[in-house]
C-alpha positions in Angstrom: 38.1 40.9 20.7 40.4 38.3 19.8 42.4 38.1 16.6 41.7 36.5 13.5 44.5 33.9 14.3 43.3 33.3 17.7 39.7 33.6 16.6 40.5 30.9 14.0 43.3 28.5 16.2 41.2 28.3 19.0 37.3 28.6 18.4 37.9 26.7 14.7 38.4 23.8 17.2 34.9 23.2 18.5 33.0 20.8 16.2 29.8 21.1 14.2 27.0 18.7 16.0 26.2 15.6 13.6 22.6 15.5 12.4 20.5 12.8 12.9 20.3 11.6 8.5 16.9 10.4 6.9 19.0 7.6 6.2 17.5 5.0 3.3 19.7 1.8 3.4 18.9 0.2 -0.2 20.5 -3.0 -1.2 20.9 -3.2 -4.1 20.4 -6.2 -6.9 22.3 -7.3 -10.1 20.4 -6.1 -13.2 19.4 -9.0 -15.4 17.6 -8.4 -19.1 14.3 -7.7 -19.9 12.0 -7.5 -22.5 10.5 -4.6 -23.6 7.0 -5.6 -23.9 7.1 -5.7 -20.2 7.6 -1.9 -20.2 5.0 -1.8 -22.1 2.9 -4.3 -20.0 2.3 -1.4 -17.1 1.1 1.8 -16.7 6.4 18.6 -8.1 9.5 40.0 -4.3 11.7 42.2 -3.1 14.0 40.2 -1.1 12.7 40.2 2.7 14.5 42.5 5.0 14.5 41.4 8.4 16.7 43.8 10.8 17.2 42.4 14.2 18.3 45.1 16.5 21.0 44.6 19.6 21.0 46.2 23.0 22.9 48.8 21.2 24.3 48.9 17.8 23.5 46.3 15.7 21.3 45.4 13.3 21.6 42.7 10.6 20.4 43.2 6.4 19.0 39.3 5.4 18.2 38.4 1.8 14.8 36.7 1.4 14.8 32.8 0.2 17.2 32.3 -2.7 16.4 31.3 -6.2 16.7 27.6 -6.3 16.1 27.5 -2.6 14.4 24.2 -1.6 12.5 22.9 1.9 14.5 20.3 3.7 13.0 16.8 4.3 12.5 16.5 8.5 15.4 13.7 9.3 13.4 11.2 12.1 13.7 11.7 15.5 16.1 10.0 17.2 17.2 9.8 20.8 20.0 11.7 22.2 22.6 9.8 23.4 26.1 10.9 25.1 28.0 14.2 24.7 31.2 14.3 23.6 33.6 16.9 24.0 37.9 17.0 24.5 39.8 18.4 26.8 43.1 20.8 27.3 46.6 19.1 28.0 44.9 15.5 28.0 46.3 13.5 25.0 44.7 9.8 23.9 41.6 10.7 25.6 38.5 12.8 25.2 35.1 12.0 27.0 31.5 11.3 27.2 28.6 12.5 30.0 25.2 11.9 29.8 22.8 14.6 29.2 21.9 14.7 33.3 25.5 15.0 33.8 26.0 12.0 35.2 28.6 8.9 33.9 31.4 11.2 32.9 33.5 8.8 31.3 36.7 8.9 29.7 37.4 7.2 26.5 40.9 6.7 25.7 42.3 6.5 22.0 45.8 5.5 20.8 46.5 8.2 18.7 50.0 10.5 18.6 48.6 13.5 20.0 45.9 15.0 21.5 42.2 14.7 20.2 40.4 17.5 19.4 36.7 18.2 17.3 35.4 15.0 17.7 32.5 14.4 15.4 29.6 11.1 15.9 28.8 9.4 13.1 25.3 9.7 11.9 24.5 6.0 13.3 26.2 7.2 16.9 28.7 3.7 16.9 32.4 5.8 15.2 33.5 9.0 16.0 35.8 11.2 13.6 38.1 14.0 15.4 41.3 15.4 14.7 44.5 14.9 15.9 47.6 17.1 16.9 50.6 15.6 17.8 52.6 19.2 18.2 55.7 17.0 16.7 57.1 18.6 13.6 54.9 21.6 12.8 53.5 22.0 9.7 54.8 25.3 8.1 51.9 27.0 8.0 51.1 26.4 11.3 49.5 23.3 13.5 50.0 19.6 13.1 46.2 18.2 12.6 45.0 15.0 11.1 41.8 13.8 11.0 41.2 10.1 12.5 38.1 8.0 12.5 37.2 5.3 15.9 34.8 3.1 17.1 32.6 4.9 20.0 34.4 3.1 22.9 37.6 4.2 20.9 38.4 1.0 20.1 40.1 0.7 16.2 41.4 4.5 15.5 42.4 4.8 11.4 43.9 7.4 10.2 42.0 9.1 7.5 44.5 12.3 6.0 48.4 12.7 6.6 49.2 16.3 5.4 49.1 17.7 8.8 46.5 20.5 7.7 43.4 18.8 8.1 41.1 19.3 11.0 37.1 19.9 11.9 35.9 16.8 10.3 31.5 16.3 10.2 30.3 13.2 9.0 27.4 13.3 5.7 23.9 12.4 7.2 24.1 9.1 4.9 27.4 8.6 6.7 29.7 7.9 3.4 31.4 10.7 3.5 33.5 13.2 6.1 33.7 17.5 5.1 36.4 18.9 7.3 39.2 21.8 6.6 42.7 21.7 4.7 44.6 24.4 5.4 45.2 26.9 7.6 44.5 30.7 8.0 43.3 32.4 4.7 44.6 29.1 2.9 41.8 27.1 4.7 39.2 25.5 2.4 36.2 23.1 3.0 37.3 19.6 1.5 35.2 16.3 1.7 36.4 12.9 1.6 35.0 9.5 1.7 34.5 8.3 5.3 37.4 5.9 4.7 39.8 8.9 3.8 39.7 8.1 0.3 38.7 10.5 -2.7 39.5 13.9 -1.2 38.6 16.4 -2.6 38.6 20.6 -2.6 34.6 22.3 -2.2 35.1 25.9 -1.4 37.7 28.4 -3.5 37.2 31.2 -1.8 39.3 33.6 -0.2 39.8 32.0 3.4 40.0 31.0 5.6 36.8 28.7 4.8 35.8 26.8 8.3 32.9 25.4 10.0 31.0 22.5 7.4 27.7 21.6 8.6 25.6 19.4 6.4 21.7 19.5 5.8 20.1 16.6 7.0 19.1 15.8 3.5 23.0 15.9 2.7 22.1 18.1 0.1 23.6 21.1 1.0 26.7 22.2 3.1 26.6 25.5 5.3 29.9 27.0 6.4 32.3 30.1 7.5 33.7 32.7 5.3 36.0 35.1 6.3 35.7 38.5 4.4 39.0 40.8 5.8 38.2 40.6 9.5 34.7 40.0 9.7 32.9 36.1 8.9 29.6 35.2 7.5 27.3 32.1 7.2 27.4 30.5 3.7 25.8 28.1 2.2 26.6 25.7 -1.1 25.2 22.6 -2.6 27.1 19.4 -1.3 29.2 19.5 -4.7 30.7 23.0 -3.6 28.4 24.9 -6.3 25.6 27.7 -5.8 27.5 29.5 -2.7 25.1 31.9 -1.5 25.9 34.3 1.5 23.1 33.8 4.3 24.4 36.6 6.7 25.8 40.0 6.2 26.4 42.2 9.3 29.6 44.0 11.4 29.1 40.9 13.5 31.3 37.9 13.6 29.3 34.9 12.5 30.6 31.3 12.7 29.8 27.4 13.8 26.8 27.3 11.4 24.7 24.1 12.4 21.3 22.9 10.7 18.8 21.5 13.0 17.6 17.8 12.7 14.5 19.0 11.1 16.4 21.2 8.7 14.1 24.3 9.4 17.2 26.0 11.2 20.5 26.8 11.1 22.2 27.7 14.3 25.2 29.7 14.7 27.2 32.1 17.0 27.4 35.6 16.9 29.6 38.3 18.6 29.8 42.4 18.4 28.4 45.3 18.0 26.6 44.5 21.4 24.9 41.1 20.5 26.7 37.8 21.6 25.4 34.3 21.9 23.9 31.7 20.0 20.7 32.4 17.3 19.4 30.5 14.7 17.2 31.8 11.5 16.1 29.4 8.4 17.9 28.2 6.0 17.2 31.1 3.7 18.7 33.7 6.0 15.8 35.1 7.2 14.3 35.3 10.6 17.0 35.4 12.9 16.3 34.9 16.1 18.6 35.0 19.7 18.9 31.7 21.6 21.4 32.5 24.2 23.3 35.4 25.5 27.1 34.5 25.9 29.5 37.4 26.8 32.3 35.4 25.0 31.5 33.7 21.5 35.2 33.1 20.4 35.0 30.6 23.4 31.6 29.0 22.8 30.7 25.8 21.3 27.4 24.3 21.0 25.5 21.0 19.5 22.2 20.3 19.0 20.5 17.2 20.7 19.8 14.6 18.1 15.6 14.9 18.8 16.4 18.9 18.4 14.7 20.2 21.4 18.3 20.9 23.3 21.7 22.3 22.6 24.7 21.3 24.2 27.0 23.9 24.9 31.1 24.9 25.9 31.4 28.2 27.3 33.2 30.2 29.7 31.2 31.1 32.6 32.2 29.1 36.1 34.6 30.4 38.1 38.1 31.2 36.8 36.4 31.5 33.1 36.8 27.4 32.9 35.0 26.1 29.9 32.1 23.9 31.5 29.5 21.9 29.6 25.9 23.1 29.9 22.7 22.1 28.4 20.2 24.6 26.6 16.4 23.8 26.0 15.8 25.2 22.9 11.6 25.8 23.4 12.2 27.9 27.0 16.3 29.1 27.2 16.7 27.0 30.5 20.3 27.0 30.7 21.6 23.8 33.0 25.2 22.9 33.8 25.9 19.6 33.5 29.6 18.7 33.4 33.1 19.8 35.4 35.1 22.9 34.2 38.0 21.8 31.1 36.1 21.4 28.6 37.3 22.5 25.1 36.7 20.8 21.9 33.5 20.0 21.4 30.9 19.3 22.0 29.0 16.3 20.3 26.3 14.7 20.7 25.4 11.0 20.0 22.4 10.1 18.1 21.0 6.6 18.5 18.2 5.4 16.6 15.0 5.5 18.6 13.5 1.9 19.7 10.9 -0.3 17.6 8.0 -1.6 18.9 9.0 -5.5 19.6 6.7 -7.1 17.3 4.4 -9.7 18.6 5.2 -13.4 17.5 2.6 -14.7 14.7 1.8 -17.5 12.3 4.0 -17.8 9.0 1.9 -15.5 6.6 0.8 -18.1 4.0 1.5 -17.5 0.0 -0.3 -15.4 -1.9 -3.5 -16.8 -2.9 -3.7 -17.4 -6.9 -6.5 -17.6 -8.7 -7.8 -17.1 -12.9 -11.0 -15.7 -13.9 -12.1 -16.6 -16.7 -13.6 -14.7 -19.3 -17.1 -15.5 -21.3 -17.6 -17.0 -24.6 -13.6 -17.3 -25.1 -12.9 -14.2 -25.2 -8.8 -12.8 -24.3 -8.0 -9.8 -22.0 -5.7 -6.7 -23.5 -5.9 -4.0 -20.7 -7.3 -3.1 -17.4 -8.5 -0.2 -15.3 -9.4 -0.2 -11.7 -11.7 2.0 -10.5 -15.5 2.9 -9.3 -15.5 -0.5 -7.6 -14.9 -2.9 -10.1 -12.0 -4.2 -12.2 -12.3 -3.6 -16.1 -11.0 -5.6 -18.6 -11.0 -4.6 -22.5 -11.2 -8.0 -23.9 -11.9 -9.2 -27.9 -12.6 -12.8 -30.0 -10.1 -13.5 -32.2 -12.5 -14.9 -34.9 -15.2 -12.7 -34.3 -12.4 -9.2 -33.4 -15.7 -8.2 -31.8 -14.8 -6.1 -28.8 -16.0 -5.6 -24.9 -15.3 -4.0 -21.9 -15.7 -6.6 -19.1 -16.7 -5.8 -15.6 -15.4 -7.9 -12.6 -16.0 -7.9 -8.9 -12.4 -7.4 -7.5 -13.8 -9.2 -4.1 -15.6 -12.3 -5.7 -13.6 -12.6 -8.9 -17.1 -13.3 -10.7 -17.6 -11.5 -13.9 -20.8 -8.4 -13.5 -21.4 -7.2 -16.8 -19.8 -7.5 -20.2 -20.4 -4.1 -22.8 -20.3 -3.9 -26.6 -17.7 -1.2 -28.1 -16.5 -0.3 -30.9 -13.5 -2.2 -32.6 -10.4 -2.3 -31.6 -9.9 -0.2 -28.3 -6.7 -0.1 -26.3 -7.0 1.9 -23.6 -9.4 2.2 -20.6 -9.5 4.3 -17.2 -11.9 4.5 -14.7 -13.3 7.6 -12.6 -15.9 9.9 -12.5 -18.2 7.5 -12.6 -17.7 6.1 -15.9 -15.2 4.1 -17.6 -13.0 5.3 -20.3 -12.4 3.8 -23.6 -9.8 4.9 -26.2 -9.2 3.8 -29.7 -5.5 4.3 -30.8 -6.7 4.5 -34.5 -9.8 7.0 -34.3 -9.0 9.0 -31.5 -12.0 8.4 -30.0 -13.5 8.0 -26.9 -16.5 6.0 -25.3 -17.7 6.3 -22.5 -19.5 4.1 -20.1 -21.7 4.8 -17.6 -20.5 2.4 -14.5 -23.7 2.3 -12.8 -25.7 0.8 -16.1 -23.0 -1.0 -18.0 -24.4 0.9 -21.1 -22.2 3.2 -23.5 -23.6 6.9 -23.0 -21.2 9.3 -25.2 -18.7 8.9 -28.0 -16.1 11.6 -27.9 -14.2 12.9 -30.7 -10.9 14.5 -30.0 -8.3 16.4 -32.0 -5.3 14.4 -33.8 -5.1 11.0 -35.2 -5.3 8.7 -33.1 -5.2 7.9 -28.5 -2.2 7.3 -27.1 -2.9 7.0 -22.9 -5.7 7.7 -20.6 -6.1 8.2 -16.9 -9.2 9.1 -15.0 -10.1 10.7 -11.4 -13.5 12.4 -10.2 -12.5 15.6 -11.2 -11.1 15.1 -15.1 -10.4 12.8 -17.9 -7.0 13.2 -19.2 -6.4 11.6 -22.6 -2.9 11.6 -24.6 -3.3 12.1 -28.4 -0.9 12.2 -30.9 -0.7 13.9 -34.8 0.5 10.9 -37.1 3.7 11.9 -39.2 5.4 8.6 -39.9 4.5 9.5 -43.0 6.7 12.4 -43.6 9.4 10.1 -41.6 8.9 12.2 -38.4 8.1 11.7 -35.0 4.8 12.0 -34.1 3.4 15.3 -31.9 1.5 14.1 -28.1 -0.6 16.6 -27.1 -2.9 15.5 -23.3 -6.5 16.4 -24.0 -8.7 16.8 -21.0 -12.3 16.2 -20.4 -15.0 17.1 -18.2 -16.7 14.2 -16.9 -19.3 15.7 -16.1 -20.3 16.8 -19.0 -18.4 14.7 -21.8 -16.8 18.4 -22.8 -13.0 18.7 -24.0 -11.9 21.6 -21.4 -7.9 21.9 -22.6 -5.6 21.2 -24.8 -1.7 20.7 -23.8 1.3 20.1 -26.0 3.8 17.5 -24.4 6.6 18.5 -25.9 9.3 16.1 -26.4 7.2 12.8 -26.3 6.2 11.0 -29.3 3.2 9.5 -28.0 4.6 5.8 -28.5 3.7 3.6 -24.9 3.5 6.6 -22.9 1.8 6.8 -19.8 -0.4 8.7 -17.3 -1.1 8.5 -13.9 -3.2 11.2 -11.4 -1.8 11.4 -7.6 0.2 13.7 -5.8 -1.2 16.8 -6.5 -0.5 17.0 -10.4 -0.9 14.6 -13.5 2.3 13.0 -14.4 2.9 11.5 -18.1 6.3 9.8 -18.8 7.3 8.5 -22.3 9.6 7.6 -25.1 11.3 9.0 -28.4 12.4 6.9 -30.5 15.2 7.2 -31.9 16.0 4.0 -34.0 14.1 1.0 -35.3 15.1 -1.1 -32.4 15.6 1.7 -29.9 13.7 4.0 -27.3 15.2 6.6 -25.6 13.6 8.0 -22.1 11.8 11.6 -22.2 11.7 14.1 -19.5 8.8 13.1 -17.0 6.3 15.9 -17.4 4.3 17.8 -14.3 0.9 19.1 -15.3 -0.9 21.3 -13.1 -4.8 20.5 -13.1 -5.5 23.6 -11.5 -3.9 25.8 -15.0 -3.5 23.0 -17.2 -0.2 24.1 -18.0 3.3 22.1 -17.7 4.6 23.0 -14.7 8.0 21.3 -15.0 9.3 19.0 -17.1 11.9 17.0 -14.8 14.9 16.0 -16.0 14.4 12.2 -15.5 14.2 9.2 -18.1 10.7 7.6 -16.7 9.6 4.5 -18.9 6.8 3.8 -16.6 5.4 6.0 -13.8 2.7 5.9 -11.0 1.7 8.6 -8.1 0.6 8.0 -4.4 -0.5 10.3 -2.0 2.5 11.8 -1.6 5.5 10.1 -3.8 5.9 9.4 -7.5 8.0 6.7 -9.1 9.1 6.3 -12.1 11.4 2.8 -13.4 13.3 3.3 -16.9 16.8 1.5 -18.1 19.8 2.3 -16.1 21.3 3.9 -19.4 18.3 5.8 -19.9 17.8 3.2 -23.7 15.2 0.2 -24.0 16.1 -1.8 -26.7 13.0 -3.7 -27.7 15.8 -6.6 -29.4 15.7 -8.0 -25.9 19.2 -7.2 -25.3 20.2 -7.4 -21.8 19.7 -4.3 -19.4 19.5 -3.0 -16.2 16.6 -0.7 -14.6 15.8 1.2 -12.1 13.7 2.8 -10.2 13.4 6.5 -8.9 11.4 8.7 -6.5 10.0 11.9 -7.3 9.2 14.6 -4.2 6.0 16.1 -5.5 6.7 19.2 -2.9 10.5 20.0 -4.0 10.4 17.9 -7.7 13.4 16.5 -6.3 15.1 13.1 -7.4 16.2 10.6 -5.9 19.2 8.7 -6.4 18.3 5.7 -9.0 17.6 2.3 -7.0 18.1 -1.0 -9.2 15.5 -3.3 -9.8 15.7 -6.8 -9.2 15.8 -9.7 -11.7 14.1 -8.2 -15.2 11.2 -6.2 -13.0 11.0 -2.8 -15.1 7.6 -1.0 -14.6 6.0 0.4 -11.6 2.6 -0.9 -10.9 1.2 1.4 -7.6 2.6 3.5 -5.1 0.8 2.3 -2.6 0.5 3.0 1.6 2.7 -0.2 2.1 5.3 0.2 -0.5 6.0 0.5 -4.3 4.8 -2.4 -6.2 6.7 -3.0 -9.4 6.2 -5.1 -12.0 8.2 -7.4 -15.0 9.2 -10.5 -16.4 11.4 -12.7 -14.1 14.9 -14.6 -15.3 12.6 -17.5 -16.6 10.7 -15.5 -18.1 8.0 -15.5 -16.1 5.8 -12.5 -14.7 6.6 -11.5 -11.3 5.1 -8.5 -9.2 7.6 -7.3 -6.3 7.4 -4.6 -3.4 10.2 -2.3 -2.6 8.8 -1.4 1.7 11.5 0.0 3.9 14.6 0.3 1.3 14.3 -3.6 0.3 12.7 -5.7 -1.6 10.1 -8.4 -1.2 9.9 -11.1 -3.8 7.1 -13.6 -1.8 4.5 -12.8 -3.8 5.6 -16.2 -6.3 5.8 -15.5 -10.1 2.7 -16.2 -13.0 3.4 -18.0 -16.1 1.3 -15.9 -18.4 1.5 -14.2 -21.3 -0.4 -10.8 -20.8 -0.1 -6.8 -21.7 -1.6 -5.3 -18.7 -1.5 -5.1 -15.1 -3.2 -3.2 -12.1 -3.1 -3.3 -8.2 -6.3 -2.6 -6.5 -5.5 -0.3 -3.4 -8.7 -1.8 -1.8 -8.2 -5.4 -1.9 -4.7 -5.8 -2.2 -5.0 -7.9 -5.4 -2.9 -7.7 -8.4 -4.5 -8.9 -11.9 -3.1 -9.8 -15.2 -4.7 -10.0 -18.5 -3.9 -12.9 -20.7 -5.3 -14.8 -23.2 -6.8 -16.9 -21.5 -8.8 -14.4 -19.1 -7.3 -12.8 -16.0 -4.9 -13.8 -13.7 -5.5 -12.9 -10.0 -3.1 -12.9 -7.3 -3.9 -12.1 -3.2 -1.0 -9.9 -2.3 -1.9 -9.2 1.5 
């Protein structure tokens, strides 16, 4: 068995494959101001022991999955382009095959040295590899820098120039490089940006620390830690924090490297009468044996972009020549596809699979625009959508008598118009009925959608309704308990309802949220209701968005995310609030945002600015995020955020209005105004 300094000189060398990123290009747009009112406009054991047992001697302890431990999102598949890999004694130079073998092709680099680990960039056009120009040592040993080029290796830059730094791996979002400062038990993991700025120290640990490989999510980071003599398979969050050891045996683990899908990590293994490569999930457990390799501390591998292969270095043509071969990962075939000198490496490219060519058509028109008008003058306040119709809750000014109007989204024309009682503000539809609260009684009516008529009044707890959403399964009703009086916010508690039978089934405390303009929505597998506290006269400060489970009726997490306005798919939540987290309803400029909510992990993601003053999110549909807000003039204007940009045909309404819904069915957004409904064709 070699030494740890040849184990660590020589096998360090061979680069982690690049994963093929999930990769969301967003672009974003300067934040202008909005008003407030359009906020208010729109409505996620014992540890496991898993011993697997060698020819002879040894057998290998894994924890189960980790506290905190989350699933990786599958990256897409891409296709597998060329393998990289360096050579021996060759400086300027390292080369490319194809995965048959064929078109071995040099590509030369005008670098000082001789190229080593080279590394593709997530979108396969640069390549990142270190260089040693064996001029002037570095004390502790080596003379390594990391250098980025284009794939021809065409415009090398130098990225780092303290002659420690080596075994760079590109971030699946492709802004940033991890690699290795140091050397022996000074080696640490580092990361940089991909233009060698902003470097920065990850690992602290007692070295050496080698090997980075990044999740396809870019969330995590897995690497090699060396413990005396003996290395394991690590694994941290991208920031360097929560380290958690994944392996623990006699073995020598090292070149940890996640799959594409993220439901793997790979790595090599050698002693105690097991060699080769295995892979086991990203918890540590189930580890299973890939390929048998009589010498790991020679081996290197990468897996194909599309993750059914592994490329892989290792010694086993004649005269123990490194030669490139090619594993398929579903039935151990084992191919050889390249000439004996291979060394560093490999790599291989991923390329972003091929679109369908679309077929040439008309210019789409414009977005049909049409009003419906409302009978005997009466002025729309807030909508619902739901059981087939589009409700509107609509009142005289003289008269302040009160209706709930139904409309056929299809036709425009308006069905049926139903007395209620004064003064309701919020309506939901589902379960065959429509729901109607009143913020001052905390009452609810209810009307039956097949006759038009009101069937129930239910009274609920506290003083007054604050939000309402509806499915075929539950009624789900914000309340709040008045103490302005006693200068105090006031308590929001969600109340749910049995449609069935008209029957209040649970009460929930929403900690945190003052019932002021909160909102619900249903979709995703839970209930979600964002809000406000306010904490001034002018001022509104963003609560945590709240997860209730409809199977307990419990708060199942209450995510750490300022969410103004909210609204679940099928399988995505978003939410939009200020950038700062603070609406200030003076109409002072301010930027929003928008954010995505994983219902699976309750993960985050990164916030995504709005354009012009669009500040609410209005569906989550199959064909993108609609959002919603008043425009630069003023004006309202619905937009849709589809593949990572945003589309602002759908042309702007001058209206004056509180509410507004998207119906799924017919692709149609309306407005309420004074002056009846506003409807606008969005296909």
């Amino acid at each position: 068995m070699p030494d740890l300094n040849t184990r660590f000189r020589g096998v360090e060398r061979i680069a982690t494959p690049d994963l093929w990123p999930d990769i969301a290009r967003r672009e974003p747009r300067p934040p202008a101001p909005e008003p407030s009112l359009a906020r208010r406009a729109v409505a996620a054991t014992l540890a496991l022991a898993l011993a697997v047992a060698g020819v002879a001697l040894v057998i290998r302890a894994f924890e189960g999955p980790r506290d905190g431990a989350q699933p990786i999102t599958p990256a897409p598949v891409s296709m597998n382009g060329v393998i990289a890999y360096a050579s021996i004694g060759e400086e300027k130079v390292f080369w490319t095959l194809r995965p048959d073998g064929s078109d071995r092709t040099s590509v030369d680099v005008d670098v000082p040295g001789f190229v080593a680990a080279p590394s593709w960039s997530p979108d396969g056009t640069r390549i990142v590899f270190d260089v040693n120009s064996f001029d002037d040592p570095h004390p502790e040993g080596g003379n390594f820098d990391i250098y980025a080029a284009n794939a021809d290796g065409t415009d090398p830059i130098r990225l780092t120039s303290e002659m420690v730094d080596h075994s760079p791996v590109w971030s699946p979002d492709g802004t940033k490089i991890a690699y290795v400062h140091g050397w022996d038990n000074k080696a640490q993991i580092w990361v940089m940006n991909a233009d060698g700025s902003d470097s920065r120290q990850l690992t602290n640990r007692n070295g050496p620390n080698i090997f980075p490989s990044w999740s396809p999510d870019g969330d995590r980071i897995a690497f090699v830690s060396f413990d005396g003599s003996n290395s394991d398979v690590y694994v941290m969050n991208a920031d360097g924090s929560d380290v958690r050891r994944l392996t623990e045996s006699p073995a020598h683990e090292d070149q940890p490297a996640w799959s594409p899908d993220g439901r793997q990590i790979a790595f090599t293994s050698e002693g105690a009468g097991n060699h080769g490569i295995f892979v086991m999930s990203p918890d540590g457990t189930g580890v299973t044996q890939l390929l048998d390799d009589p010498d790991p501390a020679n081996l290197g591998f990468a897996w194909s972009p599309d993750g059914t292969k592994m490329a892989v270095v290792s010694i086993r043509g004649p005269g123990n020549d490194r030669n490139v071969y090619v594993l398929d990962v579903a039935t151990g075939e084992f191919t050889s596809i390249g000439e004996p000198g291979a060394w560093y490496g490999p790599s291989w490219q991923p390329l972003p699979a091929p679109s369908a060519t679309p077929t040439p058509s008309e210019p789409t028109p414009p977005p049909a625009l049409s009003t419906v008008a409302l009978p005997d003058g009466l002025g729309a306040s807030r909508l619902a959508i739901g059981e087939g119709a589009v409700w509107a809750l609509a009142s005289s000014g003289q008269a302040r008598s009160s209706v709930l109007v139904r409309i056929d989204p299809a036709t425009g024309e308006v069905v049926a118009t139903t007395s209620l009682e004064a003064e309701p503000w919020y309506v939901a539809a589902g379960g065959g009925a429509v729901w109607v609260g009143f913020p001052r009684s905390s009452m609810v009516q209810r009307v039956d959608a097949a006759t038009n008529e009101v069937t129930g009044q239910i009274q609920l707890p506290g003083d007054g309704v604050s939000a309402i959403a509806a499915d075929d399964q539950a009624v789900w009703v914000e309340v709040i308990q008045d103490r302005s009086d006693l200068g105090q916010q006031n308590l929001a508690s969600l109340v749910r309802i049995d449609p069935g039978t008209n029957e209040l089934v649970a009460t929930i405390p929403l900690e945190g949220l003052s019932g002021y303009d909160d909102e619900i929505t249903i979709g995703a597998g839970a209930v979600w209701v964002a809000g406000v506290n306010l904490t001034g006269p002018s001022e509104e400060r963003a609560a945590n968005l709240l997860r209730v489970d409809p199977i307990t009726n419990t708060i199942s997490v209450a995510l750490p995310v300022g969410a103004f306005s909210v609204s679940a798919g099928t399988d995505s939540v978003w939410v939009a609030s200020p950038a700062d987290g603070v609406n200030d309803s003076l109409h002072k400029p301010e930027a929003w945002v928008a954010q995505e909510i994983d219902p699976v992990t309750n993960g985050v993601s990164e916030p995504i600015p709005l354009p012009g003053n669009v500040s609410a999110v209005l569906a989550v549909t199959a064909d993108g995020v609609w959002f919603s807000g008043y425009d630069d003039q003023g004006l309202i204007h619905p937009v849709r955020l589809w593949e990572g940009a945003f589309d602002d045909s759908v042309p702007p309404v001058d209206s004056i209005y509180t509410d507004t819904v998207f119906d799924d069915a017919s692709d149609t957004i309306w407005l309420a105004a004074v002056s009846g409904l506003e409807r606008i064709d969005a296909r």
